[in-house]
C-alpha positions in Angstrom: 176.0 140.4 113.8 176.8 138.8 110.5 179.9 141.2 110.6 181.4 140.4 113.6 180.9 136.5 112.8 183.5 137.4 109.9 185.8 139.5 111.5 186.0 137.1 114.5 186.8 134.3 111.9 189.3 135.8 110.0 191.0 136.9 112.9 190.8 133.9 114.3 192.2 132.1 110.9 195.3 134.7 111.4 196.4 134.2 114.9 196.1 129.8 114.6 198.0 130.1 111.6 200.7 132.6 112.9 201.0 129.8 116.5 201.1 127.0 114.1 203.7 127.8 111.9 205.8 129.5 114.4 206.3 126.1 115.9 208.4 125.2 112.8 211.4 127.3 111.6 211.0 127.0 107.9 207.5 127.4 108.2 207.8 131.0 110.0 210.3 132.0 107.6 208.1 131.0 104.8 204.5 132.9 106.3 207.0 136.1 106.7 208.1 136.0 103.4 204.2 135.6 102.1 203.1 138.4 104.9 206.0 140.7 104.0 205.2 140.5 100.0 201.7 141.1 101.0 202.3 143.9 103.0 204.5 145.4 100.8 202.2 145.4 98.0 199.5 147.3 100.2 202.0 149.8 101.2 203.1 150.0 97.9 199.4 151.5 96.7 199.5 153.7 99.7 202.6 155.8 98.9 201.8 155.4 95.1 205.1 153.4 94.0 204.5 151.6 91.4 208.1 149.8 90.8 208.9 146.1 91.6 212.6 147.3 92.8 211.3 147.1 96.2 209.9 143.4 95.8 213.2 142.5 94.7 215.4 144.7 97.2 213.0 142.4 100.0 213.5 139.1 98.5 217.5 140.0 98.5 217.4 140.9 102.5 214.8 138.1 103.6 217.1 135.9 101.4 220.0 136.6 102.8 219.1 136.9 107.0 217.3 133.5 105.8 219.9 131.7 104.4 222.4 133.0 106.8 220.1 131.5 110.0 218.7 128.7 108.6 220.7 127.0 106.0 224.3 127.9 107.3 223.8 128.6 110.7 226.4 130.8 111.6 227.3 134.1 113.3 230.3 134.6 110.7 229.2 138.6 109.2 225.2 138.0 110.8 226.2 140.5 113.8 227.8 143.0 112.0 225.3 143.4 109.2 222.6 143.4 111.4 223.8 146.0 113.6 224.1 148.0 110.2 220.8 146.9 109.3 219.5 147.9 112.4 220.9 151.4 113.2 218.8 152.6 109.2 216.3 151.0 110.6 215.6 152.8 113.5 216.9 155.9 112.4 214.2 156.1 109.5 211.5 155.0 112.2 212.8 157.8 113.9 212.4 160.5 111.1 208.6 158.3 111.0 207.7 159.9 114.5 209.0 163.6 113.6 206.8 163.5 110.8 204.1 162.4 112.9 204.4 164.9 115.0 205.8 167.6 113.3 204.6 167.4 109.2 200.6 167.8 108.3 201.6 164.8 106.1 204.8 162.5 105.9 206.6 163.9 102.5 207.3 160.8 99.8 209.4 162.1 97.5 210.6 159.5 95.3 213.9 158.2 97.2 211.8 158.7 100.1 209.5 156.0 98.5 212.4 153.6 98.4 213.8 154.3 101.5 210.2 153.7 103.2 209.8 150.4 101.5 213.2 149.0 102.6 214.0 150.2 106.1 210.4 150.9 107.3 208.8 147.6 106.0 210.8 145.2 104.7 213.7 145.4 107.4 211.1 144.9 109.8 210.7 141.2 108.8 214.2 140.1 108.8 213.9 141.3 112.1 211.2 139.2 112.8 213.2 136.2 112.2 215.9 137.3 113.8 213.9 137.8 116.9 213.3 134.1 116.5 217.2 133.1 116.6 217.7 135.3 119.7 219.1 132.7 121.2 221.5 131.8 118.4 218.9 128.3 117.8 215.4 128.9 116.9 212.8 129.0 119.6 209.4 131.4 118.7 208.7 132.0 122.4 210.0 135.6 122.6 208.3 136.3 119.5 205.1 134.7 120.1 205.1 136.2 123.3 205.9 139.8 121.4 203.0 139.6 119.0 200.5 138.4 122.3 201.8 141.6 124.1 200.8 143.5 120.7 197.1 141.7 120.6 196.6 142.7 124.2 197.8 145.6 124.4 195.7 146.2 120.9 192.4 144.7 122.6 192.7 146.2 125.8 193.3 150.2 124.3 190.1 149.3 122.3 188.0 148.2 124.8 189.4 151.2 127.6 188.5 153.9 124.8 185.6 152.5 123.7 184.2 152.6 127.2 186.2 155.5 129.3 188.1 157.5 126.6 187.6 161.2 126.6 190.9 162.6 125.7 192.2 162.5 122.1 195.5 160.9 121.4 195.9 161.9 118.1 192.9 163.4 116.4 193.6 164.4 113.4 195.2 161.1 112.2 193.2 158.6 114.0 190.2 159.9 116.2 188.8 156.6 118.2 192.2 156.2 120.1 192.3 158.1 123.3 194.6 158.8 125.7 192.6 156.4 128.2 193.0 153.8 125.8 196.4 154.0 125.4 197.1 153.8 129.0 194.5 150.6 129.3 196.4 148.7 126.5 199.8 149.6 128.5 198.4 148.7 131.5 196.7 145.5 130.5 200.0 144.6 128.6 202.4 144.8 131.9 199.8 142.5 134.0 200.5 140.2 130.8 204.0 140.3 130.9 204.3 139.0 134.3 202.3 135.5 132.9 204.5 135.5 129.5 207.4 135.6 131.5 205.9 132.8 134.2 205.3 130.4 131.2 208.1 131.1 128.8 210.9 131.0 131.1 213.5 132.8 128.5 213.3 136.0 130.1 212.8 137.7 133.5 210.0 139.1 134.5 212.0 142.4 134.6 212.3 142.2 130.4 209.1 141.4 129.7 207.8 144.1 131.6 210.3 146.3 129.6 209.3 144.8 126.4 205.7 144.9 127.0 206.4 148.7 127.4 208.4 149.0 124.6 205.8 147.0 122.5 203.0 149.4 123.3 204.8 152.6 122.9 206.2 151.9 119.3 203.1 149.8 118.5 201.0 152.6 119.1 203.6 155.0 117.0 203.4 152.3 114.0 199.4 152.2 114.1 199.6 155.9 114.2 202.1 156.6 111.5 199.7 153.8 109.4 196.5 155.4 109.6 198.5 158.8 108.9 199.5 156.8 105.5 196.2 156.0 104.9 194.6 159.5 105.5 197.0 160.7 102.8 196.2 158.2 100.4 192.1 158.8 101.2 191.4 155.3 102.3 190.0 153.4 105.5 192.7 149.8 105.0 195.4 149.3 103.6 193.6 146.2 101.4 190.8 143.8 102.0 193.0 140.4 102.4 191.2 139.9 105.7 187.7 140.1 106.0 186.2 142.1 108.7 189.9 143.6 109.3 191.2 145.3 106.4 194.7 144.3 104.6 197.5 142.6 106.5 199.0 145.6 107.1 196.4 147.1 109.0 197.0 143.5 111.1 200.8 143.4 111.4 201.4 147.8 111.4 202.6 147.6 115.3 204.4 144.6 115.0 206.6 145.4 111.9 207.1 149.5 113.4 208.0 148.0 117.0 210.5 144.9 115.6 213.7 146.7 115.2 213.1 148.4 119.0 212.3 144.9 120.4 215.5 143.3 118.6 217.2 146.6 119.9 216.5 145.9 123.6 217.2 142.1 123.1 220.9 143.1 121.9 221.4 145.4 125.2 220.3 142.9 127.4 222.5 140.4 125.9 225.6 142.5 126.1 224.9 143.6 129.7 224.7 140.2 131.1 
């Protein structure tokens, strides 16, 4: 009982204080920064990298897509470098899923190790601000709305598996999530996309169903290709930042693994219409 009481808390703690500093720009940009040094120090102990070129390498890009959307507010260079930014990004979360599903663990050579640090992780933050400004002016619905998708989509595959799962989705890498879960948490997270879209207003209902599928597909990969990081490194979280839950990472793994993919999907609509 006593554990739940703290898990419940601390969770609780983590989602008023993501809502309440989304509300204000600098404030989001400045809990990103804090969560992405966080979570880069967790993954850093995972892959066994012990250099601070990767802290610096995250400062430089969170600095820069910062600066650029914040301070001078401009589109002069953003698109092009983010496109850039984008197309690594995806194609190392790409290589991510073949090793998945195709290595009995994901090799980490040492420019592997860099390359990890940079385009899996921190990449996935500028996108996260980025995400914000998809509207060229700050406004956190789409993202807030993104990260509720990835809590009910988390909630609901729990609660599905826990109480109808039979078939393994992965067992070897994590072996509580089934295949019923899976389907629960993308169920569950359509039926929320139609109310996200109802109260936001940004998007259709049509996008927010697409995101909501794209959000549980990829979040699912990046909890996956998580735990498979933690298996290889012989431990149960990534750190113990949040009690009851593990490190931050273990919080934010679907979100920062499913960022580039949502930012992706926002860019197509955009040039469609």
């Amino acid at each position: 009982m006593k554990e739940i009481l703290i898990r419940s808390l601390s969770g609780l703690l983590y989602v008023l204080l993501l809502i309440l500093c989304l509300n204000y720009e600098q404030l989001s940009i400045g809990l990103f920064f804090v969560f992405g040094l966080v979570c880069l120090g967790e993954f850093k102990k995972l892959i066994q990298l012990k250099s601070y070129i990767p802290y610096f390498i995250f400062i430089v890009l969170y600095a820069i897509f910062g600066y650029w959307q914040s301070v001078l507010n401009t589109d002069t260079g953003l698109d092009e470098a983010t496109q850039i930014l984008m197309v690594l990004t995806i194609f190392v979360e790409l290589f991510l899923i073949k090793d998945l599903f195709s290595e009995k663990t994901i090799p980490l050579f040492a420019s592997k190790r860099f390359i990890l640090t940079t385009f899996y992780l921190s990449s996935a933050f500028v996108f996260l601000i980025l995400i914000a400004n998809y509207h060229k002016i700050y406004n956190p619905n789409i993202l807030l709305g993104s990260f509720i998708l990835v809590w009910v989509n988390d909630s609901f595959a729990f609660l599905v598996g826990k109480n109808f799962g039979k078939q393994k989705l992965f067992e070897k890498i994590s072996p509580k999530k089934t295949v019923e879960g899976f389907l629960g948490g993308l169920f569950f997270s359509c039926v929320a996309s139609y109310f996200i879209a109802t109260f936001t207003e940004l998007l259709g209902f049509t996008s927010w169903l697409i995101l909501s599928i794209v959000i549980s597909v990829f979040g699912t990969l990046g909890d996956l290709i998580e735990s498979k990081f933690k298996r290889q490194a012989n431990v149960k979280d990534s750190g113990v930042i949040m009690p009851g839950h593990g490190g931050l990472l273990d919080r934010l793994d679907s979100i920062i693994f499913a960022a580039p993919f949502i930012y992706l999907f926002l860019r197509i609509i955009q040039y469609v219409s």
